[in-house]
C-alpha positions in Angstrom: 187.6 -34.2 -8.2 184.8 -33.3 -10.0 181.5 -31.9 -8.2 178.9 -33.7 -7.3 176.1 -31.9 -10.1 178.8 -32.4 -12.7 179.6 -36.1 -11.7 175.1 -36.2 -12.2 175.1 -34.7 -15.2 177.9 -37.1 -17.0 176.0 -39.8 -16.0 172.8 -38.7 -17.5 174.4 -37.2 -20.7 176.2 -40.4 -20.7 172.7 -42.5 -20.8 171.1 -40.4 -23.1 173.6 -40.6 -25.8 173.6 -44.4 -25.5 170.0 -43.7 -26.0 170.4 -41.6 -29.2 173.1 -43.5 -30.7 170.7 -46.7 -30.1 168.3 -45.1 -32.2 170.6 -43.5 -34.5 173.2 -45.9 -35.6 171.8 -49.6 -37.4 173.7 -52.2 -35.2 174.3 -54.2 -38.9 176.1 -51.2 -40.2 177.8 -50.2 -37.6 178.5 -52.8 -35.5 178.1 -52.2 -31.4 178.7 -48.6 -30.6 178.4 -48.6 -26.6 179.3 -45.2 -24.4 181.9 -46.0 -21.7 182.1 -42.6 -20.4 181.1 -38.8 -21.0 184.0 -36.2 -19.9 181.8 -32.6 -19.8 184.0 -29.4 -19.7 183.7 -27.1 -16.1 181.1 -24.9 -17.9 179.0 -27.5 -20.0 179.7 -26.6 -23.2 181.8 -28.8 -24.8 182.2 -33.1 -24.0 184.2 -35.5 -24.9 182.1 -38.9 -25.4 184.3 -42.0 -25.2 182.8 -45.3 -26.8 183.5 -48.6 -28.2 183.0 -50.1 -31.3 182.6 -54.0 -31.7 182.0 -55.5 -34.9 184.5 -56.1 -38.5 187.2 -53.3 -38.6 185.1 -51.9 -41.8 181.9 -51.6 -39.1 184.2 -49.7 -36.8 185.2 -47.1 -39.6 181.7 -46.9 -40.7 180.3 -46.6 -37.2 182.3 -43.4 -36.7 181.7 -42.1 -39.7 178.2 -42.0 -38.8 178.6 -40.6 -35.3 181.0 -38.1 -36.8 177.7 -37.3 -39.7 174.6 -37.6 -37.1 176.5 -35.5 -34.1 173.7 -32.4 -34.8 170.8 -35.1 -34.3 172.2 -36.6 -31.5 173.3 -33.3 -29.8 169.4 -32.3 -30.8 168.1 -36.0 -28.9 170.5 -34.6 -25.9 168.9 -31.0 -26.2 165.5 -32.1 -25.9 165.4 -34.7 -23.1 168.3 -33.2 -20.8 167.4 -30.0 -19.6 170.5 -27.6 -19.1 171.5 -23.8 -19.6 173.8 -24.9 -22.7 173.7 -28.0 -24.4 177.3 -29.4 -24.6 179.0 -29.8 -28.0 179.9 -33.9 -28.4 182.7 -34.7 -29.9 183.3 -38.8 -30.1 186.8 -40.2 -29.1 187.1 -44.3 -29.4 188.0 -45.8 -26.5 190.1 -48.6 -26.6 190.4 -49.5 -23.1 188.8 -52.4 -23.5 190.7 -53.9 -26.5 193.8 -53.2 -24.3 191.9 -54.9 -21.1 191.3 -57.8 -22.7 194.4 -58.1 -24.2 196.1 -58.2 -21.0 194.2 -60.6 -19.8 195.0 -62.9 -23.2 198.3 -62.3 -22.4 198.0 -63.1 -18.8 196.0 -66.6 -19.8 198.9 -67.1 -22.0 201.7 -66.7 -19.3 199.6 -69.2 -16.8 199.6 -72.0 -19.6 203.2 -71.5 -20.1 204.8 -71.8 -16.6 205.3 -75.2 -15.1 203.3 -75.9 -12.0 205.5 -77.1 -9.1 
């Protein structure tokens, strides 16, 4: 289980690259980009930012092009409000956790319809 300090500092990194990628990334281009979780390495220096995309599948590929192009400003945006020895290095994974949630629970909605009640 991860310490208490580091469990603090995912959270923050976590809003502050919401933050960033708010004022980074046009919603009309890009769709919704929202940050689900931030995983940050033992020493700080490397993370692993999980987020979803909503919007057209052509939104979701130009959304992480973006993220992918702007990483230096938004690793700069982290740098300058969160205050630590090293700034970690982001590197964007999708996250589809949420397409699969939901697509359980379609599935599920499906399954109720389909039985007979007794």
């Amino acid at each position: 289980m991860p310490s208490h300090r580091l469990l603090r500092v995912r959270e923050l990194l976590k809003r502050e690259i919401g933050e960033a990628i708010r004022r980074e990334i046009p919603v009309q281009q890009a769709g919704l980009v929202t940050v689900n979780d931030v995983d940050v390495a033992g020493d700080l220096k490397n993370a692993k930012v999980y987020i979803s995309l909503l919007g057209t599948t052509e939104q979701k590929k130009t959304a992480l092009d973006m993220l992918n192009k702007n990483r230096p400003r938004v690793q700069a945006f982290v740098a300058k409000t969160v205050v630590l020895k090293y700034t970690p290095r982001l590197k964007f994974v999708v996250d589809e956790s949420v397409d699969r949630g939901n697509r359980v629970l379609r599935i599920i909605e499906e399954l109720e319809k389909t039985t007979p009640e007794e």
